[in-house]
N, C-alpha and C positions, 0 to 999 in steps of 0.2 A: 748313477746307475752303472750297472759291471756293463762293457761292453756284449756278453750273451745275450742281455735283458733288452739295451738297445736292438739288435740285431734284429732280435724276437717280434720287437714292438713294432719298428720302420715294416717286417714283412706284414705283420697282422693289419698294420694301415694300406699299403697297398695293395695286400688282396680285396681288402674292405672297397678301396676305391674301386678295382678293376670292376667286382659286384655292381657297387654302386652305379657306374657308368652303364653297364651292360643291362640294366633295371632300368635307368633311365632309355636308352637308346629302346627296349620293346616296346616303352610306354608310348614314345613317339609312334612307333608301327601298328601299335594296337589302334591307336586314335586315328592314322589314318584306316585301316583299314575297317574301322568302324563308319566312318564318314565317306567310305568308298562305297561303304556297302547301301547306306542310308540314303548318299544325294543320289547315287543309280536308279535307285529304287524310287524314288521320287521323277527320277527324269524318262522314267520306263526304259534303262540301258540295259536289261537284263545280262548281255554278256560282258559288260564291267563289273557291274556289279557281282555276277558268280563269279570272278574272282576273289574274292572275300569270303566264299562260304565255302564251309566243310560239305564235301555231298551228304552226307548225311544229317545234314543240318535239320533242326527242329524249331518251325516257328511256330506258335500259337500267343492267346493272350486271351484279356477278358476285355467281353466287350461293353458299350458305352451301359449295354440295360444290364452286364454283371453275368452273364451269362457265357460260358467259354466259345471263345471263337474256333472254327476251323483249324487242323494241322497244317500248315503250309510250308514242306521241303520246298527244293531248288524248283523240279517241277511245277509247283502248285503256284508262287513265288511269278514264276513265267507266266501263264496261265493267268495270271490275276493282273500282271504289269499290259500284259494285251489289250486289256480294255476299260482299262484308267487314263484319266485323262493326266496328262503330265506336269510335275509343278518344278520350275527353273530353278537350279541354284540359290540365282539372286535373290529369291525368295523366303527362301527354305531360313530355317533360325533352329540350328542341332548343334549339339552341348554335349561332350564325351564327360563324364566326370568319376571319379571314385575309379578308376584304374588299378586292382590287384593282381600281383603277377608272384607265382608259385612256379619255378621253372617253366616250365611249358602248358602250363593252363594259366586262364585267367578271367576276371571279370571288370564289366567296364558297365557304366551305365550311361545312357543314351537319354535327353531328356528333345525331343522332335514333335510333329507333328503339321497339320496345317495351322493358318492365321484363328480361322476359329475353332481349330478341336488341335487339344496338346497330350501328349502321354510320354511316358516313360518307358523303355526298354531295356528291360537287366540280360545282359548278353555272356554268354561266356565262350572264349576262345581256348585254342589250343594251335600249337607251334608247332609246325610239320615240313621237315626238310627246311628248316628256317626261317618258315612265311606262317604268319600268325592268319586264324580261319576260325569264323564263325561257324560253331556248332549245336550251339540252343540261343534264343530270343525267346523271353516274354515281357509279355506288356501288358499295360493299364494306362487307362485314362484319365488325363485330371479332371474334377468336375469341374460342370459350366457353369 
């Protein structure tokens, strides 16, 4: 190879790397902040866990008869954690998986629930002032 060619190639590898790393490194942040958001919300910490979400956050889903659940922003979110009863970490069995990351958006899916009712959540974030936030959740139910 002419030395230009080399030169060319060693920069397109390490820009490729620097990419690579910096992909890998949201993925970790996305995942916690998916699992921030989820084990809060299970332990009724509502002010942990709104660190995780975009105020404009959009939750809904379908529920177990198929029928659309309620809208539930950060508000409604609160409001709902008040008066559920709380399920412990050590309990909880939530699974981030399938992580895409498009600069500053991104999607991740969440597979959670309790011991006898399980569902999935397709979540999508976005990267603001460098801290990745939940801005829509939906969800479904696996059957029983």
């Amino acid at each position: 190879m002419r030395p230009r060619y080399v030169l060319s190639f060693s920069l397109l590898i390490l820009i490729t790397s620097f990419k690579l790393q910096a992909q890998e490194a949201d993925t970790v942040l996305i995942e916690k902040t998916v699992l921030n958001y989820i084990e809060n919300f299970f332990e009724n910490k509502f002010e942990a866990m709104n660190e995780s979400l975009h105020p404009r956050l959009a939750k809904r889903g379908l529920n177990i008869d198929r029928t659309m659940s309620d809208d539930f922003p950060p508000s409604g979110l609160k409001k709902l954690m008040e008066s559920k009863q709380a399920f412990p970490v050590s309990a909880q069995k939530n699974k981030v998986t399938q992580i895409k990351v498009f600069r500053n958006v991104a999607t991740a899916t969440l597979v959670t629930g309790y011991p006898r009712t399980r569902w999935v959540e397709f979540i999508h974030l976005t990267k603001i002032d460098g801290k990745w936030k939940i801005i829509n959740v939906f969800w479904e139910f696996f059957d029983k």
